[in-house]
C-alpha positions as CSV (number, residue, x, y, z in Angstrom):
1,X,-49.3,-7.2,-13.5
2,X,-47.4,-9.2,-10.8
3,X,-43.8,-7.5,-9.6
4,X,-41.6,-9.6,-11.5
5,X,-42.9,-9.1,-14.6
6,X,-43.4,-5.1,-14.3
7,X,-39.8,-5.0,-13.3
8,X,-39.0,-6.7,-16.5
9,X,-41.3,-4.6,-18.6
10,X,-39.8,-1.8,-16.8
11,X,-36.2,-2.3,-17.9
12,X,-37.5,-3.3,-21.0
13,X,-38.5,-0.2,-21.7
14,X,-36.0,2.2,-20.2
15,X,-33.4,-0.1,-22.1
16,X,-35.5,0.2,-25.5
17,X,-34.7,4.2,-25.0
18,X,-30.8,3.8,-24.3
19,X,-30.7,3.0,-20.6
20,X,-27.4,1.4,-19.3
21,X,-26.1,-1.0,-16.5
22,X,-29.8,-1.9,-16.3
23,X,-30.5,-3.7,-12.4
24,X,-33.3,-5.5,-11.2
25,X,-33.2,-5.9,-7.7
26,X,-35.5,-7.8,-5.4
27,X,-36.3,-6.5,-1.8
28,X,-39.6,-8.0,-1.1
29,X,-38.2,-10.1,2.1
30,X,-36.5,-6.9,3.0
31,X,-38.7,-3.7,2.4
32,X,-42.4,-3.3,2.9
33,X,-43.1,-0.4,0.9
34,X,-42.0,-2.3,-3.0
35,X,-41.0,-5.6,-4.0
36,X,-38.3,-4.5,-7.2
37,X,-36.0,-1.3,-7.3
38,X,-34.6,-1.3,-11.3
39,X,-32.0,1.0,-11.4
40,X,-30.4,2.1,-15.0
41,X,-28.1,4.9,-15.7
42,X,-29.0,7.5,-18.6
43,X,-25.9,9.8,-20.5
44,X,-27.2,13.0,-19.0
45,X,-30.3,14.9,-17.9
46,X,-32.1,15.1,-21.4
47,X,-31.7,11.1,-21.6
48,X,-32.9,10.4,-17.8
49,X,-36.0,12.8,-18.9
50,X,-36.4,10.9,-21.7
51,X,-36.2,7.4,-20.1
52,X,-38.5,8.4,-17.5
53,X,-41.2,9.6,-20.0
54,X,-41.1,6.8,-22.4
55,X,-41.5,4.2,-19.2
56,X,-44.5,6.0,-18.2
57,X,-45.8,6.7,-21.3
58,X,-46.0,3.4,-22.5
59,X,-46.8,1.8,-19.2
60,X,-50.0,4.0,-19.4
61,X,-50.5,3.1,-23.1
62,X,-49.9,-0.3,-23.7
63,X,-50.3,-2.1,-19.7
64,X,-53.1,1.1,-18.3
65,X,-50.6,1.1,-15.6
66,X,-50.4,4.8,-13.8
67,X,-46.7,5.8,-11.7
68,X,-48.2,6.7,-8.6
69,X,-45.1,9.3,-7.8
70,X,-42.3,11.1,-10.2
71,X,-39.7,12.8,-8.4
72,X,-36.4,14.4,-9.7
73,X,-37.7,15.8,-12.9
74,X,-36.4,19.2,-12.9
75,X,-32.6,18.5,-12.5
76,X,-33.0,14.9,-13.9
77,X,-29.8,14.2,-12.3
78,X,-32.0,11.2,-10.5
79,X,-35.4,10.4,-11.6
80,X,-37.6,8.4,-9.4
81,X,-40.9,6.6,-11.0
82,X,-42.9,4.7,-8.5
83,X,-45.5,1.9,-9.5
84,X,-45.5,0.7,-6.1
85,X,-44.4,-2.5,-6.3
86,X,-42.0,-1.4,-8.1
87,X,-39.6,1.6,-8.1
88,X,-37.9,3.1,-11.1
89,X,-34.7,5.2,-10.5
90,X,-32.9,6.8,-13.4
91,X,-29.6,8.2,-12.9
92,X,-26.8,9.7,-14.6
93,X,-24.0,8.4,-13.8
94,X,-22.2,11.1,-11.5
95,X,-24.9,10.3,-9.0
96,X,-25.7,6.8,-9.5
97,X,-21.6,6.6,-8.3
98,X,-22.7,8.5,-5.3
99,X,-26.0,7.1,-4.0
100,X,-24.5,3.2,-4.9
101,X,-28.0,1.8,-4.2
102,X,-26.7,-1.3,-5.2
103,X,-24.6,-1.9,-2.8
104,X,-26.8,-0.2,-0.1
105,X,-29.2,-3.3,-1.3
106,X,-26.4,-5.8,-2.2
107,X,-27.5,-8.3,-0.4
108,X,-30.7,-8.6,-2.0
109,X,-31.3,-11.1,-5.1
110,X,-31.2,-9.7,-8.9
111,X,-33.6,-10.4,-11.6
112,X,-31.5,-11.8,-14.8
113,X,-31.9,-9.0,-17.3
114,X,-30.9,-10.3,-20.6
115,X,-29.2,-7.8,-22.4
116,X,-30.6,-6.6,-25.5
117,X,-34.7,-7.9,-24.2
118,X,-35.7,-4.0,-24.9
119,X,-38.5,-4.7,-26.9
120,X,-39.8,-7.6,-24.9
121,X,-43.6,-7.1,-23.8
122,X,-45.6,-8.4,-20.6
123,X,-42.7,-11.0,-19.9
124,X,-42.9,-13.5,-16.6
C-alpha cells in the first residue's frame, strides 16, 4: 500500500474507534526513517489501548499489513504503532500538549483528513 493511502486508512481507523484532532503529517523530504506521522488524541489510557488495537487489528485483517514496532502499551499515556512508512502515535491529551509533535514537525505538509471518513477503506 503506498504511504499516502496507509496514512489515510490509518486515521480512518483510529477515528472509526473515537480518535480526536486526527493529523496526517508528511515528512518524507524531511526524515528518512517514514514518510507519514498521524497523530490522534484518545480520552484516556483504556481509549489509546483500544485505538491502538483496533488499527492493528484490522490492518492485519482486512490489508495483511503487520506494525513492525508497538511501544507505550503499558501506561498507554502514548502509544506508538510503526508500519514503517508510516508511524501511528496515540496520545491522551496531557501528553500530546507536552510532546507538541506538531509543531516539532510544523513545517512539514498535512494530508486533508476529512472529518467523519472513519469507515473509508484502501483510499488514495
Amino acid at each position: 500500500m503506498e504511504s499516502e493511502a496507509l496514512a489515510r486508512r490509518i486515521a480512518a481507523v483510529a477515528e472509526d474507534k473515537g480518535a480526536t484532532d486526527l493529523v496526517a503529517i508528511d515528512v518524507s523530504e524531511l526524515l528518512g526513517y517514514t514518510d507519514y506521522l498521524v497523530i490522534c488524541t484518545a480520552r484516556n489510557e483504556r481509549q489509546a489501548k483500544a485505538i491502538a488495537e483496533e488499527v492493528q487489528f484490522r490492518l492485519k485483517r482486512e490489508d495483511e499489513l503487520i506494525a513492525k514496532r508497538v511501544e507505550g502499551l503499558p501506561e498507554a499515556r502514548w502509544i506508538l504503532v510503526d508500519y514503517l512508512d508510516c508511524i501511528l502515535h496515540v496520545f491522551i491529551a496531557e501528553t500530546r500538549d507536552l510532546y507538541r509533535l506538531e509543531q516539532l514537525w510544523g513545517e512539514a505538509p498535512r494530508l486533508d483528513l476529512p472529518e467523519g471518513a472513519g469507515d473509508v477503506r484502501r483510499r488514495a
